[in-house]
Structures are given as C-alpha cells and as structure tokens.
N, C-alpha and C positions, 0 to 999 in steps of 0.2 A: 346562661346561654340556652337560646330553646333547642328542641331537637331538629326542626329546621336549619336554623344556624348553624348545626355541629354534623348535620347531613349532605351540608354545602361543603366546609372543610374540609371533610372528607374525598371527597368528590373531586374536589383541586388537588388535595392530596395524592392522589390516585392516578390522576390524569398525569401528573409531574412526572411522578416514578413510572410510570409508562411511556415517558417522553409524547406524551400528547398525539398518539401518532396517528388518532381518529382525525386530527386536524392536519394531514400530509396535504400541505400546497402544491407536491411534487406528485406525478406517477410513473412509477418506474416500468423499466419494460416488461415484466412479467405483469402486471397488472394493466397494462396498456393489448399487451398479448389476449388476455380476459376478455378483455373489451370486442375484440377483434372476433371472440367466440374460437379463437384458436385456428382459425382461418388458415394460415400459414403452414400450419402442421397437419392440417387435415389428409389422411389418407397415406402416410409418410411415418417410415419405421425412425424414434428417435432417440439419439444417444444424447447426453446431459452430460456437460462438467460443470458443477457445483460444489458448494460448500455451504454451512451454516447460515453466511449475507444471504443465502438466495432466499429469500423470502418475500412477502408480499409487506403491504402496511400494517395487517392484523396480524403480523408473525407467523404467518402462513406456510411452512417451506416450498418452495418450485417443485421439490422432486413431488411431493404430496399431491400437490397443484394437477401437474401434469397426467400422472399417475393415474388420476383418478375423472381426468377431464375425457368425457364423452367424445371419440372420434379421435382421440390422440395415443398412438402406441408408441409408449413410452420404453424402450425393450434394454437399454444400459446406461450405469453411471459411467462417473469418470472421474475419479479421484486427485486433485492434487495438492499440494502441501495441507497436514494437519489433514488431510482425508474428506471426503463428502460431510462428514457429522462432525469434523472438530475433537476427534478422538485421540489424534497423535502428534508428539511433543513436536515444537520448531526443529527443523533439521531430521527427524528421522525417516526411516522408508516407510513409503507408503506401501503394505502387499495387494495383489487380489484378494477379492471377499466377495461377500455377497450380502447387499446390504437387510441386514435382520426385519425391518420394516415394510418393506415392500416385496423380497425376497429376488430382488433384479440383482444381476451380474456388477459388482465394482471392477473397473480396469483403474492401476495405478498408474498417475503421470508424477507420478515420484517416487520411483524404485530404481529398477533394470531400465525403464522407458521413459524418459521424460515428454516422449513424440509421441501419441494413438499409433498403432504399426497396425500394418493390414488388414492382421487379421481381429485387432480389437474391434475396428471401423465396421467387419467384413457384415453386409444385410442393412448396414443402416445409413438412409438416405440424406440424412441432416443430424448436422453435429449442436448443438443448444449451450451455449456458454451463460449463465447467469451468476455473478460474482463480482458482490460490493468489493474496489479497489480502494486504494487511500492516494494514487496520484503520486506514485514512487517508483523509479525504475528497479530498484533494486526489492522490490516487495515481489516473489514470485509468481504472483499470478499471470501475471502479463506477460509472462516467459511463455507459461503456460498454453496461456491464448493464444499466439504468434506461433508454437511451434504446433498446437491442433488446428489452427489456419493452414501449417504448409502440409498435414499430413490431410484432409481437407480436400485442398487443392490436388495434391497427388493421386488420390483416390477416388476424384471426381464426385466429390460430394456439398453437399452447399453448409456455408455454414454459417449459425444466426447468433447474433450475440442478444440478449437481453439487458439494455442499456441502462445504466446505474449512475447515479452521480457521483462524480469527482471532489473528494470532499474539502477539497484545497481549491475547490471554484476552477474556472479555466481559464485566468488569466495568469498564472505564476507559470513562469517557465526558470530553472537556477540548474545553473552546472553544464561544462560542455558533454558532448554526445561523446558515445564511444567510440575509441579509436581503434584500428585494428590490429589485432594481438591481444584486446583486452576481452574478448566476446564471450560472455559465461552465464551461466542461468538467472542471475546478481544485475548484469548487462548484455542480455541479450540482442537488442537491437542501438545502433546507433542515435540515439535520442538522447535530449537531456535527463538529466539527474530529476528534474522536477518539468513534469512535459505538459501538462496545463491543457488533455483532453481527458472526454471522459472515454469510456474502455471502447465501445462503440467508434467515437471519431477515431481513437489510437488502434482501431483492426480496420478501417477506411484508409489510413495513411499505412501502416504496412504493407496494405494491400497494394495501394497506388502506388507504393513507391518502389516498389520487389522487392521488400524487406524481408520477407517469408518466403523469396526464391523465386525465380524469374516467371513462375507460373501461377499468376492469382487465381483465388479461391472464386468461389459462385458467393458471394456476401451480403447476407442482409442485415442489417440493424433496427430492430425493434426498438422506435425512438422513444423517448421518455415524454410526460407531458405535463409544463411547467416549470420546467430546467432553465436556467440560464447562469453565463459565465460568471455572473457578479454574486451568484450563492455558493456559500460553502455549506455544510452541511447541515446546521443549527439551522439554517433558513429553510431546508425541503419541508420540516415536523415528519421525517418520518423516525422509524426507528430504528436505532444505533445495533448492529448485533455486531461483535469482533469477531474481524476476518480471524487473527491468529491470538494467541493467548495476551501479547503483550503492548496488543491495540482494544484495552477493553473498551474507550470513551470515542466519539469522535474526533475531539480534540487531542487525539494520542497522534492524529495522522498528520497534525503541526509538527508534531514532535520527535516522531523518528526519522525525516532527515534533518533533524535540525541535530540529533547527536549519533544515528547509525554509525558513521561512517568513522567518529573515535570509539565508539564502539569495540568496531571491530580489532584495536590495538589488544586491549586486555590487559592494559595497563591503568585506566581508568572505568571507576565505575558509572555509568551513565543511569544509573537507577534499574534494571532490569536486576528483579530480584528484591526487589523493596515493592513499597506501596507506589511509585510514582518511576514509572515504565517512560524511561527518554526522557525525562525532563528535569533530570539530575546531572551533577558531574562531580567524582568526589575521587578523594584518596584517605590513606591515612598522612600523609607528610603535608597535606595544607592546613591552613588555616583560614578558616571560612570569612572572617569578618574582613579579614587580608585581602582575599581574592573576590569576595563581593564590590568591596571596597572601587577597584581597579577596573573590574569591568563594569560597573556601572558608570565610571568619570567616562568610559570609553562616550558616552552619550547615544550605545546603536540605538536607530529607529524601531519601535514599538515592544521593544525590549525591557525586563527590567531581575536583576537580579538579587534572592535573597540566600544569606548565611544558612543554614542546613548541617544537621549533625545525624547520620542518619547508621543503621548495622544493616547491611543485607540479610535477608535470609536465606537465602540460596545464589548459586552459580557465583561470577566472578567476585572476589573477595569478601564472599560468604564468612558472616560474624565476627567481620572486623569491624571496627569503629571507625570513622569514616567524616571527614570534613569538607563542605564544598559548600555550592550554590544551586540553589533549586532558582530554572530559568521559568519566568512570571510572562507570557505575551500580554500584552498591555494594550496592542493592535496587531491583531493576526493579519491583517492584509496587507503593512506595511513592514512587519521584518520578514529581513531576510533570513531566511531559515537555514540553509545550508550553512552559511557564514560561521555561524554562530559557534560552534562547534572549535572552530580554527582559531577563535579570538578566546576562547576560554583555555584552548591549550598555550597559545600566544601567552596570553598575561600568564596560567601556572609557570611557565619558564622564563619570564621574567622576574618572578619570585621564587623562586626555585630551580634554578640553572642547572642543578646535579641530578634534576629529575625531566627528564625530554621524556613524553609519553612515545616517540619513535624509535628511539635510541633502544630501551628497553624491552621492546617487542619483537616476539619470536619475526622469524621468516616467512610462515604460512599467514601470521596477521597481517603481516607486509603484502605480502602476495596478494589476499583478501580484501586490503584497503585500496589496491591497486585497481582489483577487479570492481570492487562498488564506484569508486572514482569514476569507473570506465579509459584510465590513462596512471602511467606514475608519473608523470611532469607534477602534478598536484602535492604529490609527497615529494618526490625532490627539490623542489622549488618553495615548497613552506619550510621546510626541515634545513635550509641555509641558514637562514638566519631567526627560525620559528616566529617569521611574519607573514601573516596574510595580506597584507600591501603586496609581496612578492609570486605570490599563487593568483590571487582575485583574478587579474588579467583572463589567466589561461584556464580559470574554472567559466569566465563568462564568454569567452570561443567559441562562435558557432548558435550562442541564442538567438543573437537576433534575426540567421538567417532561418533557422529551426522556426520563431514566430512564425513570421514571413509564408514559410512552405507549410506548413500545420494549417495557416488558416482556408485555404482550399476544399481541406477535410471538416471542417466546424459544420456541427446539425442544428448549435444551438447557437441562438444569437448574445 
C-alpha cells in the first residue's frame, strides 16, 4: 500500500474518532452567537451556567469563548450538577470556588442554593445558560434552567439560553406530567417524562405557561441553525461531550429513560457501574437465556434483547456476578423507551415470582421512583399485578394534551 493510501486511512481514521465534527450540519447557539459578533451581550455584565456540553463544534468551551470575546464582560459562572468542568461525582455538592482558568467567581446551583439568590445575580445584567441536555425530565439541568429563569425574573434581569439540540429529536413525548405533591429537583416542572423540546423551546413554555412563577422572565433564545425535529443527535455531526459521567455516548440519552426509573429501586442492576451505562438489566437469581428468551417473544417495536453475563465494578451490586439482558435498539425512533424498563421487570416476575424488584426496595427508593415517575399511581398500579397493560393508561395521561400546548413554543420545524 503506498503512502498516499495509508495517509488517506488515516485521515478517516481520525475523522471517526473525532466524530467528524468538522462536518456539523447543525449550529448551535453559542456558535450562532459568534456569528452575531456577540451582538446580544455587547456592553452587558454576564453571568454563565455551564458545564463541560457548552462548547462549540471544535471543542471550544463557552466559558473560553466568551471570556475572551472582545466587548463581552464575562464576570461569573454558575455551577450545576457535576460543576462548570465535570469535576464532581453524580449527586454530590457542588461548593463555591473560583474557577482556576479564568480566575472568575464559581456560584453553586447544587449545594445550599439550587436557585441564583440575590446576591449571586447582584451587578449582573444577563444570565447565559449554555448546556447540552439529553431530553429527560428527571436529568437535572432543566431544574436548573427553570429555577435561574424565576430567579431571573425576580431580579429583573434577562435571561438567554444558548440553544442546543435535543438528542431524542422533538417528536418523542412519553410519560405523564407531574402531579402535585410530586415537585422535586428529579420533576421539577409539570411536563412529561420525555418532553420532545429542545432547552430553548422548554424555557419558552415555562415561561408562557408560569411554570417559573407568575412573573416571566425578559427571554431570549439564541436559536440554533439547521436543527430540526426529525434529528436526533448522530444527524447534527457535531460532537458528543457527556453531560454527566454515565452519559458518555450519545446514544446513552436513549437509554436512561429507558431503565432510570428501575434504577432507582436498587434492586436491580441496570448496568451503571460496568462498561454499558443503562442499557443493562441484571441480577444474580436470573437467568439470562430465560429472560431474553421471554422478552423478545414480547415482539416490542424497535427493540431487541440479548443474554448478558456481566460483574460490576462499582456501586450497586459491585462484584457480583450478574445475569440479564443487554437491550440492543434495532429502531431508535420507533421504541418506546420508557416502557421498556416495566416489561423487563414484568417478565423477571413472571419467572421469578419470589423476586418483585418493588417489594424489596427500601422506602427512600420508593419515595424516589415516585418522585422521577412524577406520581405513585405508576408504582401502585404496576406493582398489582407486575403488569404494564395495568400502568400504560396512566403513564400516557396528559401527552397528548402536553403535544398540543408545546407546539405553540416550537423554533424548529
């Protein structure tokens, strides 16, 4: 092979493991903001919530970006879940700091405050939200966004999202909205489980709808360009950075609400802790060829399940040996993701009746399934007779009014 030949290979080589991202058909709102020469921010003290996602298509960070953009006084971050730079584990506190690169003030929206309070806000004219979601209610950033929208608002200040795509595309909507008594950082706002905007349209409907408090914010949305509903995230070519540790791929954000929510039992393992993050389901009392066997005849659409023998390395049943099924999408736009999850507990308790992953679980993971559900009808109502023919009904309540009123707020066609 000449050197040509093997200069080429290479080349493709390279481009791959980059995810091609020179080729983004997509432009996101921070790169659309570029374009604009920064226009928006010109002469305006500015505060950022960020994380890692906020980058451009050449891996660029926002905070970088901004930081260094002529005419733009960039004066503090804003921290939430896992921190500005992806330094702290799921679930822990985020503190103040200051972040070592730029030498700007961190404020934590994951500590003592999950809200901007006064005085973090106090000098600055515009709040800047830039942060890749995955199209999950129960993924905290959106908490995030919604509760620096009301403080915002409170504080009379305007506040711009830098819009990102939704990498579950914007036609999936699954799960009812929350009900009241369930409102927690998890389900912060009444929406479905799977709300099918990108972050941009979903701070437009909060806003319109007084979801953030009877007093809307001053809201811009820096729209993206090249976006539309029928792409998920493999169609923008840009690149993949993981929001949280245990979303490293894009195709991880099929997959955590497709098993979050048993998850949160801890009775079963859903792969967190192994190589393949949500897209497991295992115990030590199955038997994988058993229970592949049974939810395959199931025949769900775009679905397809394999046998799986796997040890965790860490967290829930850490260095046991472990049997289940690793779930295979066969058509990401055609299953149902949420579903999935309830039909795999379904069949383990039709082969194993002594083992209800409900039954065995503490009270606070009750409590917790209850809270990501957004309702406990969900668990009451499967947990009769561990069928999802007896929940389905009352998990699809309220979508199709939720489509309906969402599309009002749509940037993208």
């Amino acid at each position: 092979m000449n050197r040509k030949a093997i200069t080429a290979i290479v080349c493709i080589c390279c481009l791959l493991t980059l995810g091609c991202h020179a080729e983004a058909k997509v432009k996101t709102g921070i790169e659309v903001l570029v374009s604009q020469q920064f226009a928006p921010l010109k002469g305006k003290r500015v505060g950022l919530i960020t994380n890692p996602t906020g980058v451009d298509s050449n891996l660029r960070p926002t905070i970088d970006i901004l930081h260094e953009a002529s005419g733009v006084d960039l004066v503090a971050l804003y921290a939430p879940e896992h921190g500005v730079r992806g330094n702290i584990y799921a679930g822990d506190k985020v503190s103040n700091s200051r972040d070592a690169k730029t030498g700007l003030p961190v404020y934590s929206l994951y500590g003592k405050s999950r809200k901007p309070t006064a005085e973090m806000l106090r000098g600055i004219d515009v709040l800047v939200y830039d942060i890749q979601d995955i199209g999950c209610r129960s993924f905290t950033y959106i908490s995030t966004m919604g509760l620096a929208m009301q403080a915002a608002a409170e504080q009379g200040i305007e506040f711009m999202v830098l819009d990102r795509p939704n990498p579950l595309g914007g036609n999936r909507v699954e799960g009812c909205p929350v009900e009241t008594g369930y409102t927690s950082f998890v389900s912060q706002y009444p929406i479905p489980y799977i709300y099918g905007l990108t972050c941009g349209e979903l701070a437009r409907l909060l806003n319109g709808e007084g979801m953030i408090g009877a007093k809307p914010c001053k809201l811009t949305v820096i729209e993206m360009e090249g976006w539309n509903r029928n792409m998920d995230f493999a169609d923008t070519g840009l690149p993949w950075v993981a929001p949280s540790p245990h979303i490293p791929q894009a195709i991880s954000a099929y997959y955590y609400p497709m098993s979050g929510i048993a998850g949160e039992l801890r009775t079963l393992s859903i792969g967190v802790g192994y190589t393949l993050p949500f897209e497991l389901f295992g115990a030590t009392w199955v038997d994988a060829d058993a229970l592949a066997e049974r939810l395959n005849a199931l025949g769900l659409e775009g679905v397809a399940f394999r046998p799986i023998h796997y040890t965790p390395f860490y967290g829930a049943q850490q260095g046991n040996r472990l049997q289940g099924v690793q779930v295979h999408l066969t058509d990401r736009k055609a299953a149902r993701l949420t579903e999935i999850q309830f039909y795999v507990m379904q069949e383990m308790v039709a082969l194993y009746p002594s083992h209800k992953p409900f039954a065995t679980a503490g009270e606070s993971s009750l409590n917790m399934v209850d809270k990501v559900c957004g309702t406990n009808k969900i668990r009451q109502q499967f947990t009769r007779r561990y069928r999802w023919d007896d929940a389905r009904p009352y998990w699809e309540k309220g979508v199709k009014e939720f489509k309906q009123k969402s599309q009002s707020y749509y940037i993208y066609p």
